[in-house]
N, C-alpha and C positions, 0 to 999 in steps of 0.2 A: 924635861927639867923637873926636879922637886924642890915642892915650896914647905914650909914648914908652918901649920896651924900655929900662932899667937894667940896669948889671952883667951884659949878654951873656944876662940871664936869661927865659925861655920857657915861664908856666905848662905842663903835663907835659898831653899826650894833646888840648891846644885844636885838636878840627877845621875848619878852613874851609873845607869843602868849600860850595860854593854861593858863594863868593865871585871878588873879583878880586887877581889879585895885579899888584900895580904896580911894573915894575923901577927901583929907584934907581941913582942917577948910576954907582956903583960897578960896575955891570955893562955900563957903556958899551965898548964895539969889543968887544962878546962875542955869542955868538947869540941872546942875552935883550935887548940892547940897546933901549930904549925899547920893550918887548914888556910888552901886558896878556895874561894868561891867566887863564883862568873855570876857576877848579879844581871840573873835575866829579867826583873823589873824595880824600879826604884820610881816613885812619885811622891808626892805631898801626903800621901796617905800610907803608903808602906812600900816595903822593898821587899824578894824573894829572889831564893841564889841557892846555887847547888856547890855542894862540898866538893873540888874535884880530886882530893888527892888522900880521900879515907876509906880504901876497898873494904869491901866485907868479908872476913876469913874465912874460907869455904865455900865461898859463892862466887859460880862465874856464870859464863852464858847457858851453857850446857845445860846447867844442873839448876839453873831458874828454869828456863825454858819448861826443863821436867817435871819441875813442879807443878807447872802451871798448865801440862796438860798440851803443853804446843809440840807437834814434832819438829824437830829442827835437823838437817839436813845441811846447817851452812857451816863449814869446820873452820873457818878461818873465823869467825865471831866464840869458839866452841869454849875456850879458854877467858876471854876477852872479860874480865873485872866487873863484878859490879859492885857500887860504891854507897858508902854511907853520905847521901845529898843533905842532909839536915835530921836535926832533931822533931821536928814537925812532921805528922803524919808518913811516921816511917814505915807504913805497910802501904805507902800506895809510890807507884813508880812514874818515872819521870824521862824521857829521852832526851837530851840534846844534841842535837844533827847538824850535818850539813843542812845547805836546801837546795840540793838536788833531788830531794826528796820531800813532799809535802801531801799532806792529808786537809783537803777544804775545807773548811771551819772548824776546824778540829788543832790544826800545826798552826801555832805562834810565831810569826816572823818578829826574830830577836834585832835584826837588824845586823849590825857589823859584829864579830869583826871580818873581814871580806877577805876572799880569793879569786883570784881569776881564772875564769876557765878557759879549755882549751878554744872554745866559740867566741872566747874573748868577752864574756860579760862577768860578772861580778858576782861570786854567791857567798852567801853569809849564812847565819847562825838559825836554826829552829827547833822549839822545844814543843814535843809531843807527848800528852799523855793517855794515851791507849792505846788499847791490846791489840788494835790492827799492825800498829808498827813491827812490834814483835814479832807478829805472825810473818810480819815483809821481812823481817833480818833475819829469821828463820828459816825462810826459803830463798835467800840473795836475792830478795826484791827489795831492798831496802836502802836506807842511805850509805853511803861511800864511808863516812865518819859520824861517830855514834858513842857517845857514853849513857849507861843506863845507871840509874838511883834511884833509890829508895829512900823516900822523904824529902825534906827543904827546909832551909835556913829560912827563915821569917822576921819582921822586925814591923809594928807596929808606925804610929804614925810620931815623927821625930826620933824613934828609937834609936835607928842608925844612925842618924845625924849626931844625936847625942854621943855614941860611940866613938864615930870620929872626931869628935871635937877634941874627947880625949884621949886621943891618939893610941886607941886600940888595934885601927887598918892601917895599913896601908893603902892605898886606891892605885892602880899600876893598869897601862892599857893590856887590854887581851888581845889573845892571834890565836890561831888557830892549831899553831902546833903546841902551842901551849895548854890548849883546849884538849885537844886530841891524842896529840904525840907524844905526851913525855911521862914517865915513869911515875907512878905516885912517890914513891920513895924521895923522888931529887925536885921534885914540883916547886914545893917551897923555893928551893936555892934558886931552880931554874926562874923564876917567879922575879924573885928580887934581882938577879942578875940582870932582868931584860931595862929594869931600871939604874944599872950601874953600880949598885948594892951589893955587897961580899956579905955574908951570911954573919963571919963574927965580927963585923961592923958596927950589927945592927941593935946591940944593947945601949940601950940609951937613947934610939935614936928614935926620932916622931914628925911623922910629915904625911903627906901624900904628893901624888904625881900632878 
């Protein structure tokens, strides 16, 4: 169901963390411009979220990897995008995973959004940021599903809030195949659609999920 913000106003402390956030028209010729972000933390103090549908021209797994000195051996990752995560500390990189794969005190359990395995339990989301993971998706020890970026959208404390208040995002749940599987290019559309949303609908329009 979408509700629509009245009166600029933002119930007080609503995390959405584990969601997407959908840029409206309003952010268009900006670096948010038709950008989804998976906010992997949001609290009273600030939120952080990776850009999932801004690749980087030139750069895939291959030719990171080479840069960096790792040999990699995995060809099915070889091509596989990597993305502009934010405007915030864009030289340091960021994994978001499955969690079938996890590194102890090091991998962030992001919590949902979940799948079911074939043992029948439940796995969700985790973001890693070290060079170990690399070295695992390098050599197909690594996780099953994987976006890699460089940097992070950031927001101070009330920032975001203030943002949606005026109806800059959209707020829309995530999955996984949206996380994982879909095209940077149709993300957006795929994005709004999973909320019922047709893309030239959306001039004018301000809510979230």
């Amino acid at each position: 169901m979408i509700t629509t913000i009245e009166d600029g106003l933002l119930p007080a402390h609503v995390s959405y963390q584990g969601q997407l956030l959908i840029a409206m028209p309003s952010l268009a010729d900006q670096p948010f411009d038709h950008s989804v972000i998976y906010l992997c933390q949001h609290d009273e103090q600030h939120a952080m979220g990776l850009i999932l549908n801004q690749p980087i021209s030139g750069l895939n797994f291959s030719k990171m990897m080479k840069e960096l000195g790792i040999e990699s051996g995995n060809r099915r990752l070889a091509t596989q995008k990597i993305y502009r995560g934010g405007p915030v500390q864009n030289d340091r990189g960021f994994v978001l995973h499955s969690l079938d794969y996890q590194i102890d005190d090091i991998t962030l359990d992001l919590g949902g959004p979940f799948i079911s395995r074939p043992d029948g339990e439940e796995q969700g989301v985790g973001l890693t940021a070290s060079r170990d993971i690399l070295v695992d998706l390098s050599g197909g020890a690594g996780p099953a599903r994987s976006l890699i970026a460089l940097g992070y959208a950031g927001w101070g404390p009330g920032q975001l809030e203030s943002e949606l208040s005026q109806n800059a995002w959209l707020v829309a749940p995530a999955s996984q195949e949206l996380l994982f599987g879909s095209d940077p290019d149709h993300l957006w559309a795929r994005a709004l659609g999973s909320m019922g949303i047709e893309p030239v609908h959306l001039s004018g329009f301000a809510g979230t999920a």
